[in-house]
C-alpha positions in Angstrom: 29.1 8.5 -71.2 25.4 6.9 -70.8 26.6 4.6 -68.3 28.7 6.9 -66.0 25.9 9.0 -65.5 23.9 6.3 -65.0 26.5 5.0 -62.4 27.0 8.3 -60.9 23.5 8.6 -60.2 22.8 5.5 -58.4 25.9 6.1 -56.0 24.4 9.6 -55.3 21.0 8.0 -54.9 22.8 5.2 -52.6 24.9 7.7 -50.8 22.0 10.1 -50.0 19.9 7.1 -48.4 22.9 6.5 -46.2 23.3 9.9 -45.4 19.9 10.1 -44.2 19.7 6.3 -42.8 22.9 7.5 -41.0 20.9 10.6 -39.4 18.1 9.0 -38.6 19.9 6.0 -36.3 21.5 9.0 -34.7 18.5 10.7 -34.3 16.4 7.3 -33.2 19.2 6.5 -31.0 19.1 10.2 -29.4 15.4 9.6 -28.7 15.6 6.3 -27.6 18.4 7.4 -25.1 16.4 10.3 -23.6 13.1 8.0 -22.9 15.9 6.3 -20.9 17.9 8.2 -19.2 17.9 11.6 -17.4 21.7 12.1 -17.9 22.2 14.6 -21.1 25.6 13.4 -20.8 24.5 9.8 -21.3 22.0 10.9 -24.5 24.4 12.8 -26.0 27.0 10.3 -25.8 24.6 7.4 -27.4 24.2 9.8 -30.0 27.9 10.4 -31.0 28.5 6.8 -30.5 25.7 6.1 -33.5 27.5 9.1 -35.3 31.1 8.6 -34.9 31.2 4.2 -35.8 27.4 3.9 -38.0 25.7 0.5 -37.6 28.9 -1.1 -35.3 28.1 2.1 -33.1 24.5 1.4 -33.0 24.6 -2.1 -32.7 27.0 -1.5 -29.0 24.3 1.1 -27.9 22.0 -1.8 -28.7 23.8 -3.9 -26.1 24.6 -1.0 -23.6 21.2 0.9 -23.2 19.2 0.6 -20.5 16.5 -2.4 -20.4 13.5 0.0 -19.6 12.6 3.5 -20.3 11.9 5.9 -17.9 8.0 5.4 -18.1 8.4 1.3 -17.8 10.2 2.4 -14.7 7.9 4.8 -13.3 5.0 2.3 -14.1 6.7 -0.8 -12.1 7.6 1.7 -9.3 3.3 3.0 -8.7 2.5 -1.4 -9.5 5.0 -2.0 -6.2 4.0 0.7 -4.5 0.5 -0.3 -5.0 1.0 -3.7 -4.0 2.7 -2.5 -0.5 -0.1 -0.6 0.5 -2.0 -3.4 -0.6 -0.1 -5.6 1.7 -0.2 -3.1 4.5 -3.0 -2.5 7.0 -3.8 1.2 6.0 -5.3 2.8 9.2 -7.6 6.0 8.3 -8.8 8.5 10.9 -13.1 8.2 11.5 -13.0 12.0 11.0 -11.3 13.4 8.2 -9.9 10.2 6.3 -6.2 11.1 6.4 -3.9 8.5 6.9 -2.7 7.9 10.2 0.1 5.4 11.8 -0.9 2.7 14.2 0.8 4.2 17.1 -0.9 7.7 16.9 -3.2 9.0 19.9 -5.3 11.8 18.2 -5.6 12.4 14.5 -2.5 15.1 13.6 -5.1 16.7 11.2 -8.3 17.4 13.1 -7.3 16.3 16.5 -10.0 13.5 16.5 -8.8 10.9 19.4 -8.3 7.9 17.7 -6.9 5.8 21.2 -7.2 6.0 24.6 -3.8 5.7 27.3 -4.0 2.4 29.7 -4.3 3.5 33.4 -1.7 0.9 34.2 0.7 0.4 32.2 0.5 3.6 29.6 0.5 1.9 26.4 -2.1 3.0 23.3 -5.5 1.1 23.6 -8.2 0.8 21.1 -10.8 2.9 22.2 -13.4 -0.3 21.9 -11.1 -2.4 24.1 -12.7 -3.3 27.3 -9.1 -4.6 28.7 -5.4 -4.1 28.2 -3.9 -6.6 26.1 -0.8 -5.9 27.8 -1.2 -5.8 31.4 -4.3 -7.2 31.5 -6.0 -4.1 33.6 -9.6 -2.9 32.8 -9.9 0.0 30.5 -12.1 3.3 31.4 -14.5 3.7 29.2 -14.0 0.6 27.1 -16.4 -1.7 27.2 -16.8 -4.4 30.1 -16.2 -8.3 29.8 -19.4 -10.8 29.8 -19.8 -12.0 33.0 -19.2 -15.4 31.7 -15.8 -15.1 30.3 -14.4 -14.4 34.2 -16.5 -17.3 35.8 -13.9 -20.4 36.1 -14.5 -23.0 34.5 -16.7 -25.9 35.6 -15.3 -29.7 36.2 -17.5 -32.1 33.5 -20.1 -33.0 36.4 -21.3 -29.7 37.1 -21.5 -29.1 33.5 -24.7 -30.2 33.2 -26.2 -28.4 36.4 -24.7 -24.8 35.4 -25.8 -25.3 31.7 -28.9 -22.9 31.9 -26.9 -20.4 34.2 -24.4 -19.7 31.3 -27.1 -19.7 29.0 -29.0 -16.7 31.4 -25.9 -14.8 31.6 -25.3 -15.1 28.0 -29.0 -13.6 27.4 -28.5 -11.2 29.9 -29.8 -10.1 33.1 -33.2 -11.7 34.5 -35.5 -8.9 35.4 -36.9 -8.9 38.6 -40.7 -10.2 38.8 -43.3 -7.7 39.6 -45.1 -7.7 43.1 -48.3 -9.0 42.6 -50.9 -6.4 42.1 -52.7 -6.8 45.3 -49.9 -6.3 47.7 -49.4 -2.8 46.0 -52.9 -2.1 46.6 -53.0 -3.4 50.1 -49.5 -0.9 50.6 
């Protein structure tokens, strides 16, 4: 009689582990399901899957369950995201900082003109552009071209002749000399 309840026992010992081994795969696999997957229908069929076949059923959820959870997902989502507008020119109106697109005229926000309309052909210009890349036409209000970069250019002989004319118009205008200060006494 010793040895039966001894017996006895240890398969009520080994059956109670199993009972609770048992509830806690389904309850892991419950878990595990709902960190990846939105779809109760999906969790709660994981979960009788565990409960119905015991280790065969979790070992098939082990092979059907989605790679990543939820937050994996959510975290490679804001790393590509990040690296797009990484990649991607972001253009920022001057006077409130909202993001605009390149194509916009004035700032939807605080109505801050961001380009200007060519008088030629109508397209969006930079409002530091001193010509339309487009149709080539001056721009109002931009800034004007050097006089140097609409001169022709000059065959190799005269090179050396028109070398300290460039260099003037690169430095700027000369002033004009002062009348000497007797004539404007004499005046």
């Amino acid at each position: 009689m010793d040895l039966t309840n001894v017996l006895l026992g240890c398969l009520a010992g080994l059956g109670a582990m199993t009972a609770a081994f048992w509830l806690a795969l389904i309850i892991w696999t419950f878990r595990d399901m709902r960190a990846r997957s939105r779809d109760i229908f999906a969790q709660i069929l994981a979960a009788l899957l565990v409960a119905v076949l015991f280790l065969p059923g979790w070992i098939i959820y082990w092979m059907l369950r989605p790679k990543e959870t939820l937050a994996e997902a959510y975290e490679r989502s804001l790393e590509e995201e990040a690296l797009l507008q990484g990649i991607e020119e972001v253009l920022v109106c001057p006077g409130c900082g909202t993001r605009v697109q390149g194509e916009f005229v004035v700032c939807p926000t605080c109505h801050t003109k961001l380009k200007k309309p060519c008088q030629s052909c109508g397209r969006a210009l930079n409002l530091r552009w001193g010509v339309c890349p487009y149709c080539g036409a001056p721009a109002l209000g931009g800034m004007q071209l050097p006089a140097q970069s609409v001169q022709p250019a000059l065959p190799a002989a005269e090179t050396t002749l028109a070398t300290p004319v460039l260099r003037r118009a690169q430095r700027g205008p000369v002033p004009d000399p002062e009348p000497p200060a007797e004539s404007q006494a004499d005046s």
